[in-house]
C-alpha positions as CSV (number, residue, x, y, z in Angstrom):
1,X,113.8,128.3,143.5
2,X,116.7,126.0,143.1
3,X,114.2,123.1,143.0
4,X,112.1,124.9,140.3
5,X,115.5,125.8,138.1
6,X,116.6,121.8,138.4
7,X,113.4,121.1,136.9
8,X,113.5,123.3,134.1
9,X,116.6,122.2,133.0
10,X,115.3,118.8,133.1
11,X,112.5,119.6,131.3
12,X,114.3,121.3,128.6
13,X,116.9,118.5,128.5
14,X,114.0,116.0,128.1
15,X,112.2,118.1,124.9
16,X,115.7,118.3,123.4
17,X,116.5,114.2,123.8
18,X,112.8,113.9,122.5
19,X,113.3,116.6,119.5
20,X,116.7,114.6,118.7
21,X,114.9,111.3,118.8
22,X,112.7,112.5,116.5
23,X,114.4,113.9,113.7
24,X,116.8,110.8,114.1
25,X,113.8,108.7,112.9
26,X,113.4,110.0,109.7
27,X,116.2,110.6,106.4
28,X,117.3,113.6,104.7
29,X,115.8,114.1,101.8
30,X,117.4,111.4,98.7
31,X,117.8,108.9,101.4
32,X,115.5,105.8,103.2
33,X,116.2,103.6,105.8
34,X,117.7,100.1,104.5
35,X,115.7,96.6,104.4
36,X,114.8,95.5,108.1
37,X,116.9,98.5,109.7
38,X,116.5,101.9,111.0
39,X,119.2,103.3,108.9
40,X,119.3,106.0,106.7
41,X,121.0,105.0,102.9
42,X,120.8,106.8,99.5
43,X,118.2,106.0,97.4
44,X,119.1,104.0,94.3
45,X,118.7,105.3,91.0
46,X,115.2,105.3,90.0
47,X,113.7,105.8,93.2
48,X,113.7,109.4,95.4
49,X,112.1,110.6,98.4
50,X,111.7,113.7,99.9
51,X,113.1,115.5,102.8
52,X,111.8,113.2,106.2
53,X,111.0,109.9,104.6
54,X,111.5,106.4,105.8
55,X,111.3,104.9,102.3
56,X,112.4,105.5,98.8
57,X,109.6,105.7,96.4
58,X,110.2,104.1,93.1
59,X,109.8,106.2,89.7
60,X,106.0,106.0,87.7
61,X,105.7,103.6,85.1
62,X,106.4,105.9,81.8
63,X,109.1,107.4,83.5
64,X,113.1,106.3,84.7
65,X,115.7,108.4,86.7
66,X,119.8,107.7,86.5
67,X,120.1,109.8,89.5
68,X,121.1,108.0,92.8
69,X,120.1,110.1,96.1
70,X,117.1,111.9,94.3
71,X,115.3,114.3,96.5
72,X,112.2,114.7,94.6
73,X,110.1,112.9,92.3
74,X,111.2,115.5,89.4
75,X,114.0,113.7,88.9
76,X,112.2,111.3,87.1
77,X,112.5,111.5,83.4
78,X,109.6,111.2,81.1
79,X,109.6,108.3,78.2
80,X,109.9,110.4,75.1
81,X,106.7,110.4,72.9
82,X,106.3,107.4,70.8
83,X,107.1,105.1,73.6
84,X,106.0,103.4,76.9
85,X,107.5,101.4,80.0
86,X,105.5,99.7,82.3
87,X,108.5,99.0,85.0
88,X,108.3,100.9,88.0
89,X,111.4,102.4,89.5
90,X,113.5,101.7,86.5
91,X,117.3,103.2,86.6
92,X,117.6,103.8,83.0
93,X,115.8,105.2,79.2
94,X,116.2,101.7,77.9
95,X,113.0,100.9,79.7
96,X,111.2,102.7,77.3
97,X,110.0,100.7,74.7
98,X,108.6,102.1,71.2
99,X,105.1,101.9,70.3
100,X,104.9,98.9,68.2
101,X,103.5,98.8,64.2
102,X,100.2,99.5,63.5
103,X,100.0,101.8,66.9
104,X,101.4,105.2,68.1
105,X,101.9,107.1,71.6
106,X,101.4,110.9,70.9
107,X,102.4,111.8,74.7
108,X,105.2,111.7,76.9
109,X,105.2,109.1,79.8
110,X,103.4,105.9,78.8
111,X,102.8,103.9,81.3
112,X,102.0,100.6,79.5
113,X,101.6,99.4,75.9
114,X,97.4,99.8,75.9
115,X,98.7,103.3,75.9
116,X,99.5,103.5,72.4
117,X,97.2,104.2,70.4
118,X,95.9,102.0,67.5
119,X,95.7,102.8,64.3
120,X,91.7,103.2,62.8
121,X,90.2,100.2,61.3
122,X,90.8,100.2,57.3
123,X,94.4,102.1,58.0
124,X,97.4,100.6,58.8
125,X,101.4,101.1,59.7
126,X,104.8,99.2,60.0
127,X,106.4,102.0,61.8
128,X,108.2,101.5,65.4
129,X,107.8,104.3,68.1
130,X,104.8,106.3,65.9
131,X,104.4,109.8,67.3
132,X,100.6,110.6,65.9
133,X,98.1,108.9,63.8
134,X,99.7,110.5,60.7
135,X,101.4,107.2,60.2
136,X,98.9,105.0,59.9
137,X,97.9,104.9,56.1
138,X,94.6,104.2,54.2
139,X,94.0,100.7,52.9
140,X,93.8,101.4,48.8
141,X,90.9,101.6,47.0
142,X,89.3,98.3,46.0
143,X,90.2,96.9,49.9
144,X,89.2,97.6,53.2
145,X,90.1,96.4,56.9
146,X,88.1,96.0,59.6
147,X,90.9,95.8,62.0
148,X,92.3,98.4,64.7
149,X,96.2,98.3,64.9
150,X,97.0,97.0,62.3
151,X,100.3,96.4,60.9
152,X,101.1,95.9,57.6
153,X,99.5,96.7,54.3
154,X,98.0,92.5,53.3
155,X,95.8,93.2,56.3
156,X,93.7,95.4,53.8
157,X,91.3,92.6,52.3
158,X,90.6,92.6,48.7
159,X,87.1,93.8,47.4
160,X,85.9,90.1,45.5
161,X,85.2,89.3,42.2
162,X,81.7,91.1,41.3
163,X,82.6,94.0,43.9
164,X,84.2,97.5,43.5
165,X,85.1,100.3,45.8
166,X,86.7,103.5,45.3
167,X,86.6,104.4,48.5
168,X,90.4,105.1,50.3
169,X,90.6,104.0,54.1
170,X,87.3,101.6,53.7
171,X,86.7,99.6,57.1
172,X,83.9,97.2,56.2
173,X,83.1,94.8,53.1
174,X,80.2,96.5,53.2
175,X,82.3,99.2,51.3
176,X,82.4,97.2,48.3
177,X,80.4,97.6,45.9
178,X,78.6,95.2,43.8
179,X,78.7,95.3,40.1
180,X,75.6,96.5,38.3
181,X,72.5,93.6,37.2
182,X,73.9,91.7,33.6
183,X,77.6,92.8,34.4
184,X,80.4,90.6,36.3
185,X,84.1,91.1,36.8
186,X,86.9,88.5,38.1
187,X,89.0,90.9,39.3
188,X,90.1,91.0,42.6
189,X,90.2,94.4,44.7
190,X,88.5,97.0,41.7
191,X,88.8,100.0,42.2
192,X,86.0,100.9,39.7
193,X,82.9,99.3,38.1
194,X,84.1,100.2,34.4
């Protein structure tokens, strides 16, 4: 009986050491183990992990975290509509780059600039961090563009001399008009045949 007891106890000793060993091999939540070690330290800002991880996992592109020892991937901030980041882990907002002219980025959390949207062919913008297509404004009657994204208002070409459009937003030459047989014009960019 003694023999039996002895045994028990060892074999409850040995489960314990084991159970100990085990939960001694993985970090509380907000904290991985160090470069070529087996030690637990906090996660740096921008990264997190959860409760039982070995390694900090670094923040989405689109998104940034100030918050050192982060037990969750919540922490992780979204950039704000209108811009995009493409860094992974990053520590801080100013990752978050706005959308640049002739574009826009109408959700939170970009991660990289193909994100943004472009601007329709025959529109066009020279606004920074766009939020919706709203920006992006019609080439004028008696031009058109046949461009995506672009960014300021000489990309919208000029109807030539014998053409005419009326047409607001036009994305092809083809838009233009040409005068009527026995009448000319050398007027650039008309708006009307008259």
């Amino acid at each position: 009986m003694a023999r039996m007891a002895a045994r028990l106890v060892l074999l409850f000793v040995a489960a314990a050491w084991q159970s100990s060993v085990a939960s001694d091999a993985h970090c509380q939540a907000g904290h991985g183990y160090a470069p070529n070690s087996s030690t637990c330290v906090q996660c740096g800002a921008g990264t997190w992990s959860g409760e039982g991880s070995t390694d900090c996992t670094r923040c989405v592109p689109g998104t940034w975290s100030t918050v050192a020892g982060a037990g969750s991937q919540s922490t992780c901030t979204k950039c704000s509509v209108g811009t995009w980041s493409s860094q992974e882990g990053s520590p801080t907002p100013n990752s978050c780059q706005k959308c640049p002219a002739g574009t826009w980025g109408g959700a939170e959390g970009l991660g990289s600039l193909e994100q943004c949207m472009k601007c329709s062919a025959g529109t066009w913008s020279s606004e920074l961090g766009a939020i919706d297509e709203s920006v992006c404004s019609a080439c004028p009657a008696g031009t058109w563009n046949g461009v995506t994204g672009s960014n300021n208002r000489t990309h919208c070409i000029d109807c030539s001399p014998g053409t005419w459009s009326s047409t607001l937003g036009a994305s092809a030459q083809s838009s233009c008009k040409a005068c009527t047989a026995g009448t000319w014009s050398v007027a650039w960019g008309a708006i009307a045949e008259s």
